[in-house]
N, C-alpha and C positions, 0 to 999 in steps of 0.2 A: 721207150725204156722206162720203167719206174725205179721212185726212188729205191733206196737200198738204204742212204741214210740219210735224214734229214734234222737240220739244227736250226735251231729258230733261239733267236734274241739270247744267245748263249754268254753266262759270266763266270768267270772262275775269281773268288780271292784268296791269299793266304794271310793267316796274321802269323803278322812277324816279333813278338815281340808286343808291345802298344799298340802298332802299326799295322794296318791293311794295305794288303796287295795286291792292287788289282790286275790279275796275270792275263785273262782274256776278257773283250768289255761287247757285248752285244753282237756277238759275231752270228751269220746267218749262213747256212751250208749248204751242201747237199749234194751225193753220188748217185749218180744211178747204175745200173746194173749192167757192167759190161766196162765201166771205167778205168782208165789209167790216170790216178790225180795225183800231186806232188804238191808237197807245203815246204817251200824254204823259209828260212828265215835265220837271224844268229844264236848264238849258245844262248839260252836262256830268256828264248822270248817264249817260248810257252808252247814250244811244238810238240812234246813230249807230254802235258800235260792233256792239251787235244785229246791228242792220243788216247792214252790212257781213259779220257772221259768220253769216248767212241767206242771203245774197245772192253767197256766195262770193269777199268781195273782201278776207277775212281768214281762217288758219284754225289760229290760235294759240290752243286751249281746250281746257278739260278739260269733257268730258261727251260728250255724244251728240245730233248732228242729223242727223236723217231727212229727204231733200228729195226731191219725187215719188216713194217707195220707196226711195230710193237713203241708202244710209249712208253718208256723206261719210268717214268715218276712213279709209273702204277704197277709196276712190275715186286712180285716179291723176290729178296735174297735170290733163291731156288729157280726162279724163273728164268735169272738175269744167268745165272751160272749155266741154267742149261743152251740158251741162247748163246752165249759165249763158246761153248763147247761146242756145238753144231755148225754154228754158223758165220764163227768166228777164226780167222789165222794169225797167228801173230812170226814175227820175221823181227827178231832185235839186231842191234851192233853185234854182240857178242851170242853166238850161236847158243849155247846154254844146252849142250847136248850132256846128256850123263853120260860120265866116261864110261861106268861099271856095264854100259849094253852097248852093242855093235851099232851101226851106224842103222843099220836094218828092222834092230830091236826100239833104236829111237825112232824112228817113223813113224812105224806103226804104234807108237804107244799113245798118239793123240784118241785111235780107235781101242782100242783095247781101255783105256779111261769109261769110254763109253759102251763096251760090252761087245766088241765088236771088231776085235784084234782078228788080223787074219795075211800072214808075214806075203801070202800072195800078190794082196793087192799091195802093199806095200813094194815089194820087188818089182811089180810091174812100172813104180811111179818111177824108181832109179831106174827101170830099162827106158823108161819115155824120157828120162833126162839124162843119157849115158853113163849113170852113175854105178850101173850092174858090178863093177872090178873092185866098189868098195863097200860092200853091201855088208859082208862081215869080218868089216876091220874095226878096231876101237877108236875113236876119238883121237883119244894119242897118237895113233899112227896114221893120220891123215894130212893132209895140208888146210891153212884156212880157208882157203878158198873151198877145198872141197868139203870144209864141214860148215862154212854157210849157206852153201849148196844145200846139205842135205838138211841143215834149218831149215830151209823153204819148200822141200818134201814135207818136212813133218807138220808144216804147218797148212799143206793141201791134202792131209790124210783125210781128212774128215772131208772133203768138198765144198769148202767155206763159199760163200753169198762174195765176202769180202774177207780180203788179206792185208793186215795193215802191220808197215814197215817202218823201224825207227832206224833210222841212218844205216841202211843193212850194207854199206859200203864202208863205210868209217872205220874199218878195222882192216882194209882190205889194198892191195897195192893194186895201179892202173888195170891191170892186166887181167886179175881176179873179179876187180869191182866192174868190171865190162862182162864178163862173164853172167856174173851173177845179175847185172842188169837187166842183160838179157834173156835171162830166164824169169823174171820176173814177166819181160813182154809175152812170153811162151806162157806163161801163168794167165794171165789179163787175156788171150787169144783164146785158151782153152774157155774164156766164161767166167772169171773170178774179177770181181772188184778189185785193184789197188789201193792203195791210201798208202803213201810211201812221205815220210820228213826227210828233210834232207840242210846239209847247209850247200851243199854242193849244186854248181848250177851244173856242171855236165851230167849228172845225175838226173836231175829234173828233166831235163833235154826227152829222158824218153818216157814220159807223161803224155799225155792227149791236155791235159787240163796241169794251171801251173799258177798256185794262190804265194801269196805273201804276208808272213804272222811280222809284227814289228808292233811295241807299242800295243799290246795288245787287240789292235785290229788285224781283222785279213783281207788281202783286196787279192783279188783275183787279175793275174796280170800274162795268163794264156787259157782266151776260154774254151769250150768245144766246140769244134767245126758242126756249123746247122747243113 
């Protein structure tokens, strides 16, 4: 397998005030293609921020991240955005679906961004995850569960490399967040990378690989079977 992502000597700081933050301190990474990985860690040790500096939606750091081959330092604005947009899924707490379109119309709108809208391939993803019965219901009239669900459709519209998940359980009660676990496994089977935070260890449970942020390091504390 090759990488998909790799992190070398990575820091993140914030000023606070006078004061510097130092939220990640040297950490060193890397997914490859076909992964299920899990980062726990408590509120505000910096799992979020990872993220975000993985996921291209921060890119204030010292070190080196490699995402599908690509070395971000070099990359322009435009580059990183189309990068994100192809090859990238994202899967938050809170679904962030717009109400004003059907659940069917939010799917497909990761394709349709990129020229490429087409409500078939879209309804095929809810018939691959039995979701076909809410396809053109609104938001409002759905359950959470079922519209974090369809978060995780829209964020395999495009066919991402890697899907990365911030706590996509945290809003969700036992019954739903197993659910939705599990489609996550269905996601990772089909070919898609994971990168899933979490604080939850039953959560993590279904990773192949399982690190730990604290203190700004990570240690990796379930690695993958050789």
């Amino acid at each position: 397998m090759d990488n998909i992502v790799k992190v070398e000597d990575l820091s993140k700081t914030y000023t606070q005030g006078h004061e510097q933050i130092l939220v990640l301190e040297n950490i060193n990474f890397e997914i490859k293609a076909g992964e299920f990985t899990a980062m726990l860690g408590p509120s505000g040790s910096g799992k979020s921020t990872f993220l975000n500096l993985i996921g291209l939606l921060d890119d204030c750091y010292s070190g080196a991240i490699t995402l599908f081959g690509n070395k971000l330092e070099v990359l322009s604005e435009t580059k990183k955005a189309e990068l994100r947009r192809r090859h990238i899924g994202f899967v938050f707490q809170f679904d962030s679906l717009l109400p004003e379109f059907t659940v069917l119309e939010n799917i497909d709108m990761p394709a349709k961004i990129i020229g490429k809208g087409d409500a078939g391939a879209s309804m095929a993803l809810l018939k691959r995850f039995g979701l076909e019965a809410i396809a053109h219901k609104f938001p409002m009239d759905i359950s959470g569960g079922e519209k974090q669900r369809s978060a995780i459709l829209r964020a395999l519209r495009n066919k991402p490399g890697l899907v990365i998940t911030d706590e996509p359980t945290g809003n969700l009660d036992k019954h739903n967040a197993r659910i939705v676990l599990e489609d996550l496994k269905k996601v990772n089977a089909n070919g898609a990378a994971v990168l899933m935070v979490t604080h939850n260890e039953e959560a993590a449970s279904y990773a192949d690989r399982v690190f730990h942020l604290s203190g700004g390091k990570l240690v990796e504390t379930r690695a993958r079977k050789i």
